[in-house]
N, C-alpha and C positions, 0 to 999 in steps of 0.2 A: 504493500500500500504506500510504502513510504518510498523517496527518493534519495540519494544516497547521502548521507549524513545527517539520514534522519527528518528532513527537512518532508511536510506534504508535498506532493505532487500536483500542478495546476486544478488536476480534475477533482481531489478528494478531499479539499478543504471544505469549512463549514462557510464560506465566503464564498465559492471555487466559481469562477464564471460572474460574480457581480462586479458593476463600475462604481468606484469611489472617487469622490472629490474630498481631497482630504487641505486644510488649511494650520498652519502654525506652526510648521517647520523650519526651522531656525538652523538647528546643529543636530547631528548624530543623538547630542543628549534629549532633546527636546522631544516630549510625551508624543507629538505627531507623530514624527520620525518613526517609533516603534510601533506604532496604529502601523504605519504605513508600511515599514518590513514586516510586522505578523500579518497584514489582509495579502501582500504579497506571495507569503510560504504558503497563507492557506486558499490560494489562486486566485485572488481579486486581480482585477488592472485599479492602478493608480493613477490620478493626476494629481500635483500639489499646486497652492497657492504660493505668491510672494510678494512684497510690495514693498515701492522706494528704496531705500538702502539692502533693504533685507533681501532684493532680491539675487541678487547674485549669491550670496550665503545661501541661499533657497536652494539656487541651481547647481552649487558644488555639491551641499549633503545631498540633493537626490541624486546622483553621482552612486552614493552609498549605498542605498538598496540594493537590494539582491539584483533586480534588473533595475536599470535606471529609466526615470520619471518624470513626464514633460513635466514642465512647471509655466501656470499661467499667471498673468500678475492680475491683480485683486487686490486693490487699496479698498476696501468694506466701506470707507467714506464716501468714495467716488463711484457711483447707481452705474455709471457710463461702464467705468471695467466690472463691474458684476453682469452688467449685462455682455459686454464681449465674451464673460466668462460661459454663460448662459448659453450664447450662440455657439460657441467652441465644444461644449461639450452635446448641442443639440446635434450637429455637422458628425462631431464624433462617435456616438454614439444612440444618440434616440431617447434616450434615458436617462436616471440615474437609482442607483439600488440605495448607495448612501452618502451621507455628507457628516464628516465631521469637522468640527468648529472648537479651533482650539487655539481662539486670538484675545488678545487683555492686553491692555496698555492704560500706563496712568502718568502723566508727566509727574515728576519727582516734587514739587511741591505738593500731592493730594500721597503721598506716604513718609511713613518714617516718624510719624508723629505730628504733622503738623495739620491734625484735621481741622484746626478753628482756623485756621490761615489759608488754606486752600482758596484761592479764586475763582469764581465762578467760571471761566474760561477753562480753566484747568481740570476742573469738574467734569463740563461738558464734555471736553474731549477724553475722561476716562470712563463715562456714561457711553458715548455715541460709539468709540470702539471696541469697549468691553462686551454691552448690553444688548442698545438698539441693534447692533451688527448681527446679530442671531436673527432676527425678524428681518433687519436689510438684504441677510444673502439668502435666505429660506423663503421667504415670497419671491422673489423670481426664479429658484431654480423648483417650485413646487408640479408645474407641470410637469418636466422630468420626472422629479420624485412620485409622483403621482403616477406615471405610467410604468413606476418601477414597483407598486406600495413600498415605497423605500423606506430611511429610517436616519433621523437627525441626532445627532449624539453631539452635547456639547460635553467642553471641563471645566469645572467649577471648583471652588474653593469652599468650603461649609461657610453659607452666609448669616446660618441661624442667629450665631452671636459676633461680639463684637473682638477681634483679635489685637493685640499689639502690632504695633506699626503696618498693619493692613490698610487703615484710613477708610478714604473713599473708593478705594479698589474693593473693599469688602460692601461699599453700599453699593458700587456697581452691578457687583457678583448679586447680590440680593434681587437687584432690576432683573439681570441676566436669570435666574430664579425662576422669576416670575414670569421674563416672557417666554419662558420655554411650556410651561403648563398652558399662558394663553395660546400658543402657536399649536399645542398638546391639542387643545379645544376646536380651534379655526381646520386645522388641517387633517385630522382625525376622519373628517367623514369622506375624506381622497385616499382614503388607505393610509397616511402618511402617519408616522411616529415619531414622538418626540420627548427625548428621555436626557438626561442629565449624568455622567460619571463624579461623583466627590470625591477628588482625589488627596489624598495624605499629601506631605512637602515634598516633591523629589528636585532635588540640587540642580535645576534647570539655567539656561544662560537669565528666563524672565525673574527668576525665584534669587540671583544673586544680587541681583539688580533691588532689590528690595531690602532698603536696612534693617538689620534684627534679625533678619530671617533665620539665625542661628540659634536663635532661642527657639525656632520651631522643635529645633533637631533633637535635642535631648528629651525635652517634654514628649514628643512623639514616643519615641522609643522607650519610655518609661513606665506612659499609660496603656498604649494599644497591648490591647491583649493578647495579640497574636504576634506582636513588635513591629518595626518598620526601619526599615531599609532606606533612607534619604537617596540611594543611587542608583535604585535599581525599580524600572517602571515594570518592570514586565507586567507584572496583576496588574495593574492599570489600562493597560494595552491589551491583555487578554478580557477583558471585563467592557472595556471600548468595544473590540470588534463583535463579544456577542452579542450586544444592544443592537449592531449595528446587522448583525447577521439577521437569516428568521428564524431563529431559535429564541426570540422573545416578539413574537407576532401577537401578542395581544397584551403587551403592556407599552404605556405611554403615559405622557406628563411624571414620570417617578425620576428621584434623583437615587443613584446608586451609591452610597460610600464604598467607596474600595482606599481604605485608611487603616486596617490593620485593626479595626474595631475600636478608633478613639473617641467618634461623634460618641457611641454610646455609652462612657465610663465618666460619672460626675467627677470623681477626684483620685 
């Protein structure tokens, strides 16, 4: 069944034969990246996202993949490249089985501590990237997804409470939350689903970029009951692509923690 080293065979993955649009691929370490090599071994086609500076970083780590992966650019701000993106993959394919979305950005005054100071500009633009961008790229790629009953899988952060030095990227996450349940609601009666992964801290190039973040690390691994590994996505990226597979064809609007069991232990 298997191919040599182990690895599935294009035909006998639980993905095998779906097209993914996968976005948030930064570096080999970045949670995308590993979505994107496990829907690979278990025989999706890939395409990735990239945009402004990030894109040529985009297009070296798809390089990295087991086979390598067009990459379209997709600034989420700008409706014009989502829709080129839209047409690219209508041309290429007809469809789309799934879409995951795995983009956050917060300009450095909305973290670190300075939630009373934060700028309403600064704000916006950690809302309109994080958030609204879930709703921005999922309503026009819904027809595809619709003639795939495909499946939208974002990554979040636990927004329930309020974290150190997360700021306003954790009231994003909250927005982003939320519109995934409403988009759960809207797009549900086209087949479409839409589900949420909560992932524990893994040592990403976005998660260094955030001051403190090293307070997550030990706390992490002290309460999760199962422990947690800050470097290693894999259950995150296994737990991705079977939301994203149909081996959960009849759940939507749910956020998954895949943290090592920390959301659920008070102290």
């Amino acid at each position: 069944m298997n191919g040599s080293g182990g690895r599935p065979m294009a035909g006998d993955g639980i993905v095998a034969g779906k097209k993914f649009l996968i976005t948030g691929v930064l570096t080999d370490a970045s949670l995308a990246f590993n979505v994107a090599r496990l829907a690979q071994e278990q025989g999706a086609e890939v395409v990735l996202t990239g945009a402004g500076r990030g894109l040529r970083l985009t297009e070296r780590t798809a390089r990295k993949l087991p086979e390598p992966a067009d990459v379209l650019a997709c600034d989420v701000t700008v409706p014009e490249e989502i829709d080129a993106v839209r047409a690219d993959l209508e041309q290429r394919w007809g469809c789309l089985d799934g879409l995951l979305h795995a983009i956050g950005f917060a300009p450095q005054s909305c973290l670190g501590g300075n939630f009373l100071d934060a700028p309403w500009d600064d704000v916006a633009t950690a809302v309109h990237i994080s958030a609204y961008s879930l709703a921005g790229l999922t309503s026009p790629m819904a027809p595809l997804l619709a003639e795939a009953k495909g499946s939208v899988v974002g990554l979040t952060f636990d927004a329930s409470v309020a974290w150190p030095f997360y700021d306003w990227m954790g009231v994003a996450k909250a927005a982003f939350e939320s519109t995934a349940r409403y988009l759960a609601k809207s797009l549900g009666p086209q087949g479409i689903r839409v589900n949420l992964i909560s992932a524990g801290p893994i040592r990403t190039m976005a998660a260094k970029s955030i001051s403190g973040f090293e307070q997550f690390e030990d706390a992490w691994a002290e309460r999760a009951p199962l422990g947690w590994d800050i470097t290693d996505s894999e259950a995150v990226a296994r737990s991705t692509l079977a939301l994203m597979s149909d081996w959960f064809g009849g759940t939507t609007g749910e956020i998954v923690h895949v943290d090592g069991g920390y959301h659920a232990i008070g102290a």
